[in-house]
Residue frames as qw, qx, qy, qz and C-alpha x, y, z in Angstrom:
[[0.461, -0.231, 0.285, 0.808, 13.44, 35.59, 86.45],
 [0.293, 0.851, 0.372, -0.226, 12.38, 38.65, 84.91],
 [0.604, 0.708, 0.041, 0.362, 13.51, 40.53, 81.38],
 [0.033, 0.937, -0.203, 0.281, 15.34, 43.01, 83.41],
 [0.547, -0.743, 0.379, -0.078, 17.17, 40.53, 85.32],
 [0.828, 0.306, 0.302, 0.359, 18.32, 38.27, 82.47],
 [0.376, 0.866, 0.064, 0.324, 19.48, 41.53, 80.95],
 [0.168, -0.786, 0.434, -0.407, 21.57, 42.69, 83.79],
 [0.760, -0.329, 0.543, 0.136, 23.29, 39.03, 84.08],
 [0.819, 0.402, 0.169, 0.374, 24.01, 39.14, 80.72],
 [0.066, 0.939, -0.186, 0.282, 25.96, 42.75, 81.34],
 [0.495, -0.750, 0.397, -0.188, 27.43, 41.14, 84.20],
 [0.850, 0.119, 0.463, 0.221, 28.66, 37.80, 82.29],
 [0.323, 0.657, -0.211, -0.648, 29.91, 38.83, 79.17],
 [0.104, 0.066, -0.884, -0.451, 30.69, 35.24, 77.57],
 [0.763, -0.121, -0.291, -0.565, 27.03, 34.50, 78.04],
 [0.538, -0.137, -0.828, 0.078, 27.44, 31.92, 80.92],
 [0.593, -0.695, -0.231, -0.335, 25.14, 32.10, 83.77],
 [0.080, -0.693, 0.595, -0.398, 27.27, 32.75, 87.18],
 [0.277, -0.353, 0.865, -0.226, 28.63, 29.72, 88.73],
 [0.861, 0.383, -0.246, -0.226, 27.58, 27.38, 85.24],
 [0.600, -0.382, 0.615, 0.340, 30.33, 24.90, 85.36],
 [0.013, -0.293, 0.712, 0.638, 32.52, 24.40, 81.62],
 [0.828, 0.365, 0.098, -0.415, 30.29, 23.45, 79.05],
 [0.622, -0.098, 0.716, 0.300, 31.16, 19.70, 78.04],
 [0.110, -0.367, 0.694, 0.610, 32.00, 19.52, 74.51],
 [0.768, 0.282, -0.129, -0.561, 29.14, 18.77, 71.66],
 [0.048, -0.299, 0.931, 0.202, 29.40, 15.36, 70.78],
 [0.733, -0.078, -0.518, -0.433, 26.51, 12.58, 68.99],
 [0.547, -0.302, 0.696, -0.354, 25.18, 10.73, 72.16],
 [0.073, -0.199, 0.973, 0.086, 26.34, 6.47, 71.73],
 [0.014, -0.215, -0.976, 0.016, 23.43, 4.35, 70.58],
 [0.291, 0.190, 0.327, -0.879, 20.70, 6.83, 70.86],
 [0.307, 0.474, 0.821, 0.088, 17.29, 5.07, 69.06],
 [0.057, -0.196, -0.349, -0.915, 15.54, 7.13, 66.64],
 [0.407, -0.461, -0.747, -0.254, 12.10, 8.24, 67.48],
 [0.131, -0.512, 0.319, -0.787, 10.70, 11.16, 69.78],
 [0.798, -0.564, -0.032, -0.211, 8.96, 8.79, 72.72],
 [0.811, -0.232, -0.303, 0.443, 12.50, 7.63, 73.99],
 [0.321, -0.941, -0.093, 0.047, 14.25, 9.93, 76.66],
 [0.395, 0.832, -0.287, 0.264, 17.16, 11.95, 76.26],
 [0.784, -0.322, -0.398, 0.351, 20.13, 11.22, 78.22],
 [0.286, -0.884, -0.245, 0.276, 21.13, 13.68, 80.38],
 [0.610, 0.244, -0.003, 0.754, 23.68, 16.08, 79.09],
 [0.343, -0.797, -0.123, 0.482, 25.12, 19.60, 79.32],
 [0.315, 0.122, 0.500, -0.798, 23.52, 21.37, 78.03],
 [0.647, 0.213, 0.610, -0.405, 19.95, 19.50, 77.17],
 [0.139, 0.117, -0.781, -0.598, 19.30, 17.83, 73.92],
 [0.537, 0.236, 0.306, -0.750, 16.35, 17.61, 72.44],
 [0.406, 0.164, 0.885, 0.161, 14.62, 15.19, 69.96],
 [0.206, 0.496, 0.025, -0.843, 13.33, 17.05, 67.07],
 [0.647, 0.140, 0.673, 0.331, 11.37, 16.28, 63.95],
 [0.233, -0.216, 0.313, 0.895, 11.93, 18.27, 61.14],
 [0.317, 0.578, 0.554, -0.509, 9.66, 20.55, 59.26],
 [0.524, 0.670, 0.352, 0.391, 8.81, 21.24, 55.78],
 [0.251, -0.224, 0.010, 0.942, 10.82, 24.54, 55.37],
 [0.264, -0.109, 0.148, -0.947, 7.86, 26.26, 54.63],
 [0.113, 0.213, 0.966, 0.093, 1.25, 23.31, 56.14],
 [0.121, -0.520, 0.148, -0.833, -3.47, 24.87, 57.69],
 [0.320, -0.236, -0.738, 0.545, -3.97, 25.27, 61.06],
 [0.144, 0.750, 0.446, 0.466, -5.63, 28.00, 62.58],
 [0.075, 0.672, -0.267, 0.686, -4.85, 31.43, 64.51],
 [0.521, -0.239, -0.677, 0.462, -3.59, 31.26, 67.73],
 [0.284, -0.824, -0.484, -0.079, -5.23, 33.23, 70.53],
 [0.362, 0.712, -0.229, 0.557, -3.46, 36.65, 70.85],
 [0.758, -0.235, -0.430, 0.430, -3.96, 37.12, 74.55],
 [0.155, -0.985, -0.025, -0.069, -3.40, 39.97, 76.93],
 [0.156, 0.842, -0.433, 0.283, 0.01, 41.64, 77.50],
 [0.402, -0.584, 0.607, -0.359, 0.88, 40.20, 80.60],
 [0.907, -0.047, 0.371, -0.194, 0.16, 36.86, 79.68],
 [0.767, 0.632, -0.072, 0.090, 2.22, 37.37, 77.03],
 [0.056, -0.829, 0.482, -0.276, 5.18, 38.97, 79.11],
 [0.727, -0.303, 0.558, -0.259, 4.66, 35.67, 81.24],
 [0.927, 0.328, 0.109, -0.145, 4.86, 33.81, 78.46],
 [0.505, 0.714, -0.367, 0.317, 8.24, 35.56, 77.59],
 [0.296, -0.518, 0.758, -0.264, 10.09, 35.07, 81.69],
 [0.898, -0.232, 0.328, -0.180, 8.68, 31.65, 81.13],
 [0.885, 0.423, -0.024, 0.192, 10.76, 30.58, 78.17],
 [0.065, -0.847, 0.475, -0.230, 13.83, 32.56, 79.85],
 [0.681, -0.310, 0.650, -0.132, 14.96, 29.49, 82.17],
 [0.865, 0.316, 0.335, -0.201, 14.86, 27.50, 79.26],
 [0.655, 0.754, 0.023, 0.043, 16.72, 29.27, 77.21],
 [0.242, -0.763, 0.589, -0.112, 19.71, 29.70, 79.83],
 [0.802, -0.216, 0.552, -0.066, 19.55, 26.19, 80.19],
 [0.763, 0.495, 0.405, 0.090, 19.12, 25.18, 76.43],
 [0.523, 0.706, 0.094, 0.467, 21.51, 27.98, 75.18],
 [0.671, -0.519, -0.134, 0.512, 24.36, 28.84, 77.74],
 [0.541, -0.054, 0.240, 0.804, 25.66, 31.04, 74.96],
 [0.021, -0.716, -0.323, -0.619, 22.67, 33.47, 73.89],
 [0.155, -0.221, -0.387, 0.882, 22.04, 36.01, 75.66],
 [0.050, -0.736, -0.669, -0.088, 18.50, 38.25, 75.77],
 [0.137, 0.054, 0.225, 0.963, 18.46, 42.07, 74.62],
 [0.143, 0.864, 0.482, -0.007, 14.95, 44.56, 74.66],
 [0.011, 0.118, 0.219, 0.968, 15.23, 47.75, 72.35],
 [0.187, 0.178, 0.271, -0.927, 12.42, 49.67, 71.70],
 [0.599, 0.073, -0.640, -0.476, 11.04, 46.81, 69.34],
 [0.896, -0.110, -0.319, -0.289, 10.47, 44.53, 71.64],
 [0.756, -0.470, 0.404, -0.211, 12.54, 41.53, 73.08],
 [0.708, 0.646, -0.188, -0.214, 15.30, 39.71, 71.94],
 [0.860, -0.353, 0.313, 0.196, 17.60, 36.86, 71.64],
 [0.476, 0.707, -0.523, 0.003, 21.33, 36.70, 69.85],
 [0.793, -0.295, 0.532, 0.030, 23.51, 33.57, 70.00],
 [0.283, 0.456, -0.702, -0.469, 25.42, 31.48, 67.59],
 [0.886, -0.026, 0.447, -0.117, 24.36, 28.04, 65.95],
 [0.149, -0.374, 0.751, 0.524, 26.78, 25.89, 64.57],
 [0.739, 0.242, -0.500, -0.381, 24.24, 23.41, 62.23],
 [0.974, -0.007, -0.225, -0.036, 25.81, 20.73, 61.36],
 [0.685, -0.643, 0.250, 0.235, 28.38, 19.04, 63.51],
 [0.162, 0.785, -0.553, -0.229, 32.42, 19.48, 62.61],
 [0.452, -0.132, 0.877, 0.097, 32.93, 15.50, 62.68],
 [0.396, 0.331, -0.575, -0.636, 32.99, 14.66, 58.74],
 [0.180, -0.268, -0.946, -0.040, 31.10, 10.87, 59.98],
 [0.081, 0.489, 0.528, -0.689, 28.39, 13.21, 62.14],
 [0.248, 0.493, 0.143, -0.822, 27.67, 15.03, 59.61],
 [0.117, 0.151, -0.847, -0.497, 26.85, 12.84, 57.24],
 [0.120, -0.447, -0.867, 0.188, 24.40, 11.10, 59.48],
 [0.119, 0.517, 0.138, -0.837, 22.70, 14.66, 59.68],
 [0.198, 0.487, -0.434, -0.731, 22.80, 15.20, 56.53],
 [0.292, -0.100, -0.918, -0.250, 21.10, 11.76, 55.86],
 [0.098, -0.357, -0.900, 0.231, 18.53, 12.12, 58.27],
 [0.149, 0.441, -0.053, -0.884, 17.79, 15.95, 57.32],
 [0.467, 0.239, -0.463, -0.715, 16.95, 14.74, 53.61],
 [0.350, -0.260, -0.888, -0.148, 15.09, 11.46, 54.68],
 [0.400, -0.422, 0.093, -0.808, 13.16, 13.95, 57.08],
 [0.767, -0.436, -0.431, 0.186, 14.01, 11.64, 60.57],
 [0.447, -0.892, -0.045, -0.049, 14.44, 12.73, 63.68],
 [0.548, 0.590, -0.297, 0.513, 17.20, 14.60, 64.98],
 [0.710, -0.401, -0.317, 0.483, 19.27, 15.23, 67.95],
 [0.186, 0.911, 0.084, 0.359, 19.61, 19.01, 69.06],
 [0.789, -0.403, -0.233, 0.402, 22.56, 20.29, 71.28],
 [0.143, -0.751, 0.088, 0.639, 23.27, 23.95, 71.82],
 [0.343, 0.748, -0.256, -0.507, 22.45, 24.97, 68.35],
 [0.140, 0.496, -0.742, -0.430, 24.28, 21.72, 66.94],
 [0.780, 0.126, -0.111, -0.603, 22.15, 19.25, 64.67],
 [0.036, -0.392, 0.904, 0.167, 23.06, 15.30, 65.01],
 [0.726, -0.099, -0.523, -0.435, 21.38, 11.95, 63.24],
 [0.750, -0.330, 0.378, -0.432, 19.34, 9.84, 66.29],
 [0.946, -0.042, 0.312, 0.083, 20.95, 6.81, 63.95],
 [0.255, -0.439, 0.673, 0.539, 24.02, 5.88, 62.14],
 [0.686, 0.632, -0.056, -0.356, 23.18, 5.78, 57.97],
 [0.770, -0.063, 0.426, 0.471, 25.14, 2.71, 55.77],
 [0.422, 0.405, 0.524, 0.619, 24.85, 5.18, 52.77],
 [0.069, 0.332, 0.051, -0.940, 24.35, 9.06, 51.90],
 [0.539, 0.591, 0.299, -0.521, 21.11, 10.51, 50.07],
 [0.524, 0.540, 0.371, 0.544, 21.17, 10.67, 45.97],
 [0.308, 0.740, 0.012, 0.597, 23.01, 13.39, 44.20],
 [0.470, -0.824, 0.272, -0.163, 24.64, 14.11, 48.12],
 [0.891, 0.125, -0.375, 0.225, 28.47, 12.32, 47.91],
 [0.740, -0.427, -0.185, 0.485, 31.18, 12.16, 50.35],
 [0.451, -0.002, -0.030, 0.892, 33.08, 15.44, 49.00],
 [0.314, -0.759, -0.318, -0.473, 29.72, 17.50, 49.36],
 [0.813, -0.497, -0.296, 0.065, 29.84, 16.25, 52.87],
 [0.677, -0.169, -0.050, 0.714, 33.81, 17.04, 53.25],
 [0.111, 0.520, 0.268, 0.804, 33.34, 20.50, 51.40],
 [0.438, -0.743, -0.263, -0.433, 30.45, 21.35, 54.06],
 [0.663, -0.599, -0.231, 0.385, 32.75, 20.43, 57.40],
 [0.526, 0.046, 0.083, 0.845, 35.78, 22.12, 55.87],
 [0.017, 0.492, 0.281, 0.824, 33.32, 25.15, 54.63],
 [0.386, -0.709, -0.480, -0.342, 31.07, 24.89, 57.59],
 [0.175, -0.023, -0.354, 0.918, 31.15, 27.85, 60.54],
 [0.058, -0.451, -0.765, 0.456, 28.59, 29.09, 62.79],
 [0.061, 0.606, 0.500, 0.616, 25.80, 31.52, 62.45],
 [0.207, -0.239, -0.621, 0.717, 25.26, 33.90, 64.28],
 [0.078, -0.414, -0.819, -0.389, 21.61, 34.39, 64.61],
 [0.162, 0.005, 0.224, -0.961, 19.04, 36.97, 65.87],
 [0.194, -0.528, -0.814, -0.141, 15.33, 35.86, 67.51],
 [0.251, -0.016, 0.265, -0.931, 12.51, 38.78, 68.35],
 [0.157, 0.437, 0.861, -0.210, 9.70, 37.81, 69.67],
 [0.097, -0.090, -0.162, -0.978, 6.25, 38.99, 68.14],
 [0.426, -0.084, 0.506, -0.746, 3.41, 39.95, 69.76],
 [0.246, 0.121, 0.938, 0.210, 1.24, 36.94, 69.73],
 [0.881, -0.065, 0.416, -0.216, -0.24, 35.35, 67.97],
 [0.552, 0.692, -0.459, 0.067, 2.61, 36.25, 65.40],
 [0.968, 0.055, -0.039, 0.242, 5.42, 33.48, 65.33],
 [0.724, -0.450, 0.260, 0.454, 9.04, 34.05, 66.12],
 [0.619, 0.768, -0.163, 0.009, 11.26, 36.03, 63.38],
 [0.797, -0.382, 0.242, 0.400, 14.69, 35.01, 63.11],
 [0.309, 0.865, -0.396, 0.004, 17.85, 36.86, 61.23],
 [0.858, -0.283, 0.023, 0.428, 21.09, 35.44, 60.14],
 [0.026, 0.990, -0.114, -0.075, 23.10, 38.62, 60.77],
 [0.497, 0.811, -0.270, -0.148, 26.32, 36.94, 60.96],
 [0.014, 0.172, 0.628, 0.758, 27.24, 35.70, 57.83],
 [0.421, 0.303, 0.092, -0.850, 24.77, 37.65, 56.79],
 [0.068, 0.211, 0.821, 0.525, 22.00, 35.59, 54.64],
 [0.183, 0.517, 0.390, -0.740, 19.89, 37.44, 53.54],
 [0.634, 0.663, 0.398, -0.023, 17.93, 38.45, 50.05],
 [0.199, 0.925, -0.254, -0.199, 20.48, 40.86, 49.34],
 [0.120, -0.460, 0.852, 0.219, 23.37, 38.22, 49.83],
 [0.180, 0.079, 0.956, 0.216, 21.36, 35.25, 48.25],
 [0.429, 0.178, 0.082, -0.882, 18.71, 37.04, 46.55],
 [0.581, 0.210, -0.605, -0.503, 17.74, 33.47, 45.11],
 [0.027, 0.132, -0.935, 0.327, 17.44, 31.39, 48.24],
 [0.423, -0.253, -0.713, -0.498, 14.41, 29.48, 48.47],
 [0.572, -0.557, -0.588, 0.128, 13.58, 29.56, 52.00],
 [0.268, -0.227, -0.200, 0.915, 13.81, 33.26, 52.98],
 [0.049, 0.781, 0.581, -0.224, 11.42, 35.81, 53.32],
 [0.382, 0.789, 0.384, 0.289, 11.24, 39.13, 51.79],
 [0.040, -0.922, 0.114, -0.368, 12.65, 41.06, 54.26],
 [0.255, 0.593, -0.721, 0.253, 15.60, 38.85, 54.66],
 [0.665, -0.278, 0.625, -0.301, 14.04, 36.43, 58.34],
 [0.181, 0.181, -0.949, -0.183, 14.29, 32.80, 57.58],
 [0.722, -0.045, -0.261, -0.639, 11.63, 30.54, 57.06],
 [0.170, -0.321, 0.908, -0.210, 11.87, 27.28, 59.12],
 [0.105, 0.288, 0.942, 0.139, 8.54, 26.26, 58.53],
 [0.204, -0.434, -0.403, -0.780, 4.92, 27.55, 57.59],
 [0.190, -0.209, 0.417, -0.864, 3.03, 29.20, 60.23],
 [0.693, 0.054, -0.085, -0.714, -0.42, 27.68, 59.40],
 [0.681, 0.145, -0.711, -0.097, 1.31, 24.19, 59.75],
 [0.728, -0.665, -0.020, -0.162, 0.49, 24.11, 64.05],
 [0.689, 0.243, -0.418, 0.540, 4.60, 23.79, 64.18],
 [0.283, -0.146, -0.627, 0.711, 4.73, 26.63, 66.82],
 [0.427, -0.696, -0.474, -0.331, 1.89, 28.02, 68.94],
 [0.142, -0.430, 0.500, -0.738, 1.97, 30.73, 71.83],
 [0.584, -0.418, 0.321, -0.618, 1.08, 28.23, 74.91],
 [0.972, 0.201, -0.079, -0.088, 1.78, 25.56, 73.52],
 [0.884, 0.206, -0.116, 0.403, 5.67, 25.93, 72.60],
 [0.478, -0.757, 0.011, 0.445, 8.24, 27.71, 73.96],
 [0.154, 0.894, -0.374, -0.191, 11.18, 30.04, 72.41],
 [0.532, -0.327, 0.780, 0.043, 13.53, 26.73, 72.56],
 [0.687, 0.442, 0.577, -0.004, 11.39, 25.05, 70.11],
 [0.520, 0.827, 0.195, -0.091, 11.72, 27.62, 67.62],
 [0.024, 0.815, -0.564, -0.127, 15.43, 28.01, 67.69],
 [0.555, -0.160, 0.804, 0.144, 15.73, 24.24, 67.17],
 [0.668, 0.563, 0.485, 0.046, 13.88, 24.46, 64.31],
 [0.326, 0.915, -0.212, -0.108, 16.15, 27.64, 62.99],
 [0.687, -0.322, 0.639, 0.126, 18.85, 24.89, 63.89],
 [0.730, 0.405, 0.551, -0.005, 17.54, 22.97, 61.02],
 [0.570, 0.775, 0.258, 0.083, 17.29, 25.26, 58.74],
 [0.026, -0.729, 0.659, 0.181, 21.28, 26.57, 59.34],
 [0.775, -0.018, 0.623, 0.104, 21.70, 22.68, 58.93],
 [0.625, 0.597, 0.473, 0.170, 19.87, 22.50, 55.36],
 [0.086, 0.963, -0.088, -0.239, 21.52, 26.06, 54.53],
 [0.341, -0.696, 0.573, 0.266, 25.03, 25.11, 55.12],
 [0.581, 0.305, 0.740, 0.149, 23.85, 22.08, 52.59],
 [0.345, 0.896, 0.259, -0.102, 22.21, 24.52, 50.39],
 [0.198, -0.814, 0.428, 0.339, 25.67, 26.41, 50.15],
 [0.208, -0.564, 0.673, 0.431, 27.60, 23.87, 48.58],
 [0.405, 0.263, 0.778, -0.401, 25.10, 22.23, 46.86],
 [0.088, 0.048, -0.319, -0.943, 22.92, 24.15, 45.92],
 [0.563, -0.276, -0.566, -0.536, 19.74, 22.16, 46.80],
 [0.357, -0.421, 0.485, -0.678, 17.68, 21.90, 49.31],
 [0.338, -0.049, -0.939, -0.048, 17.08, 18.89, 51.27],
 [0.028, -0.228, -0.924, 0.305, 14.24, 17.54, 52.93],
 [0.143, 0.696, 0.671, 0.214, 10.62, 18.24, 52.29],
 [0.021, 0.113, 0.022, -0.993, 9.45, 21.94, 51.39],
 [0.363, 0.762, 0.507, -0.176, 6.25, 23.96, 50.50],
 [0.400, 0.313, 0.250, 0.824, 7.02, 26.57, 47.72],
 [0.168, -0.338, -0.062, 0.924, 7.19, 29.97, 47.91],
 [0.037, 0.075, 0.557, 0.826, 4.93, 30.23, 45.00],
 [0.412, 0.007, 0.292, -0.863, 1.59, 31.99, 45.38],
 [0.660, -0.067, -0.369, -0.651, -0.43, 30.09, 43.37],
 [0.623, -0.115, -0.708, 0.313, 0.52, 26.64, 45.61],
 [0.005, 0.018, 0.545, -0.838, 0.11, 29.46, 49.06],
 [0.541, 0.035, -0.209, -0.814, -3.29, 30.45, 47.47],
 [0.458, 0.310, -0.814, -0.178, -4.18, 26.59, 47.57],
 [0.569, -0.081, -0.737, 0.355, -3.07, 25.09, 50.23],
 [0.205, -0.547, -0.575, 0.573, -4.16, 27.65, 53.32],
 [0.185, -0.718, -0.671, 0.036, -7.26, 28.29, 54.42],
 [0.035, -0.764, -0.119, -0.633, -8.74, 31.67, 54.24],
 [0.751, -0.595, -0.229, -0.171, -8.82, 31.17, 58.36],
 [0.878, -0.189, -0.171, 0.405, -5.31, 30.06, 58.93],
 [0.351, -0.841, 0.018, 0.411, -2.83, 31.79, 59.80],
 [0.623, 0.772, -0.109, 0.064, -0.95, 33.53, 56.95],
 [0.876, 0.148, -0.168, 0.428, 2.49, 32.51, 55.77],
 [0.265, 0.730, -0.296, 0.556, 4.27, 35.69, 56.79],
 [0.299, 0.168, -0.623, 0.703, 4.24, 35.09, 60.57],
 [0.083, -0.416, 0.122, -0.897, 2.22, 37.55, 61.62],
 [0.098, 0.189, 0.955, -0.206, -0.51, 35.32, 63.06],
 [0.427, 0.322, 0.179, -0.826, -3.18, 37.02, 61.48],
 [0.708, 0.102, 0.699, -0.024, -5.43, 34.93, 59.30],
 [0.445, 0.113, 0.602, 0.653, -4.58, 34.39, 55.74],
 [0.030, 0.730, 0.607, 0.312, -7.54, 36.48, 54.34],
 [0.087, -0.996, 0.011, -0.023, -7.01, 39.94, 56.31],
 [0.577, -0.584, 0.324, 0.469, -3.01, 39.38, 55.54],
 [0.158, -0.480, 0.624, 0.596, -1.44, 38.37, 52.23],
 [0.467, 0.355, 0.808, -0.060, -4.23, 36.57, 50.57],
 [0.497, 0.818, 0.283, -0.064, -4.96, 39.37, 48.08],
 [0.048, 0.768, -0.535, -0.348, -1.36, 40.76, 47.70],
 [0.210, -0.418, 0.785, 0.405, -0.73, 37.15, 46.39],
 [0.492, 0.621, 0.609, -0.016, -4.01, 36.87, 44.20],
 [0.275, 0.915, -0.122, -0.268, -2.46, 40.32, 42.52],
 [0.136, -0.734, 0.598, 0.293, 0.59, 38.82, 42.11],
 [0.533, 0.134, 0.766, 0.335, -0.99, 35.97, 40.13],
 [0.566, 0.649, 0.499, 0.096, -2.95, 37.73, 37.96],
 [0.122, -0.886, 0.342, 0.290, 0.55, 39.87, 37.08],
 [0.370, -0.322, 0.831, 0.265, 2.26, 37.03, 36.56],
 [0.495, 0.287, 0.804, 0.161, -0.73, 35.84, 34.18],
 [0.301, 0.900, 0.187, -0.255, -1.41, 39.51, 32.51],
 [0.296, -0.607, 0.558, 0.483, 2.30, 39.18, 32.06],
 [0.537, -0.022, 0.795, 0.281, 2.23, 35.91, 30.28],
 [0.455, 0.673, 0.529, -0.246, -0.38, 37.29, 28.15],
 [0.247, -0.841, 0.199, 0.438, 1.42, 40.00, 26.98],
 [0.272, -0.529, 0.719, 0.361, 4.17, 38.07, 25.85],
 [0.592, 0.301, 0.746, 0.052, 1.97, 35.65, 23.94],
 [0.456, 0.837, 0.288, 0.091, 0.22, 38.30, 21.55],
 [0.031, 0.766, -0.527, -0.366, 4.00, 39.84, 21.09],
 [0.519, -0.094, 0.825, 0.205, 4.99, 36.22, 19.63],
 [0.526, 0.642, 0.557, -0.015, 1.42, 36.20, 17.37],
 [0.393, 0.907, 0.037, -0.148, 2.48, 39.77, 15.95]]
């Protein structure tokens, strides 16, 4: 299947179902599932996936960029997948590039489901994916600290899909994702801790070997933006994020990855010909600031 024919079945579909799909069965927390990615999914419709969550924003190093075509290949290969794995997106090329649009719900609408989520999100155990919707691989006797049952109620009652925008970039750059709508974005949450600058979401740090052209597919990375609508939808009523992070904060980026690795924005260049001096300027700002302020105090 090639870009142009995905494109011209989605024209010809308009709910986004592949001709002669049968109904899509209802989300729903498969019975007894064990925790733990080595045990096999049971079949559903469409696939679920075992997932383990990722710091929302680790070092690895640059993936190999690769010639065009291998890339292109790379892009009809993850196509099939995504029909399969997402019955509802559909696949879009502008003059940028390639692109996916779809909705994920998060967390499920069943106020016991989502609890278990929500308990296995902030104890950072696997999860159970299922067209965009996030469930726990075990029943929980008890919720997280400072996370109570009317959080929990608040979030079903408040909670409502996303509808979400993926463009590929060329490799060895990572996936960008957009939630377009609700918009979240810096402008609407100019304080959100797990957003980039120019509004994509952050599921995890590039430099942490989460995804890799050849390695992972387009699937992968929309489970992981799963997540992070999950932890959002949390985040919303909240106000805190659960399960492990990296900060945003340069000095801690500066740190932690390697001059080598790939740099936090995406791009897949390595940290050192990317952001690696814009966020050495932006400490010693932050510490010319402090300065500043000090000898105003003294005088």
């Amino acid at each position: 299947m090639t870009v142009q024919d995905l494109i011209e079945m989605n024209e010809a579909n308009p709910h986004g179902r592949p001709p002669g799909r049968p109904p899509e069965v209802p989300p729903g927390r498969p019975p007894g599932l064990p925790p733990g990615p080595s045990h096999d999914v049971p079949p559903v419709e469409p696939p679920g996936r075992i997932r383990k969550p990722a710091p929302a924003f680790g070092g690895g190093r640059p993936t190999a960029a690769g010639s065009a075509s291998s890339w292109l290949t790379a892009c009809q290969q993850h196509m099939a997948e995504m029909v399969a794995c997402y019955p509802g997106w559909k696949c879009f090329r502008d003059e940028s590039g390639i692109f996916w649009e779809g909705r994920l719900q998060g967390l499920p609408p069943s106020l016991e489901d989502a609890a278990n989520a929500v308990t296995a999100l902030y104890w950072d155990d696997h999860v159970f994916i299922r067209d965009g919707t996030v469930y726990a691989t075990t029943k929980y006797g008890s919720l997280p600290p400072n996370i109570t049952l009317d959080h929990v109620r608040r979030i079903v009652q408040e909670c409502r899909s996303y509808q979400v925008q993926v463009r590929y970039r060329r490799p060895p750059g990572v996936p960008m994702a957009r939630c377009i709508n609700p918009e979240v974005s810096r402008k609407t949450h100019p304080a959100h801790p797990h957003l980039y600058a120019d509004g994509s979401v952050c599921p995890f740090l590039p430099s942490s070997k989460r995804w890799a052209w050849g390695e992972n597919t387009l699937v992968d990375f929309v489970d992981d933006v799963a997540i992070w609508v999950a932890k959002h939808q949390v985040y919303e009523v909240t106000g805190k994020w659960i399960g492990p992070a990296i900060s945003h904060d340069p000095e801690h980026l500066v740190r932690s990855i390697l001059p080598n690795a790939p740099c936090h924005c995406g791009s897949g260049k390595p940290y050192s010909r990317c952001h690696r001096y814009d966020d050495w300027a932006q400490i010693a700002q932050k510490k010319s600031d402090f300065r500043r302020f000090i000898i105003r105090r003294k005088r």
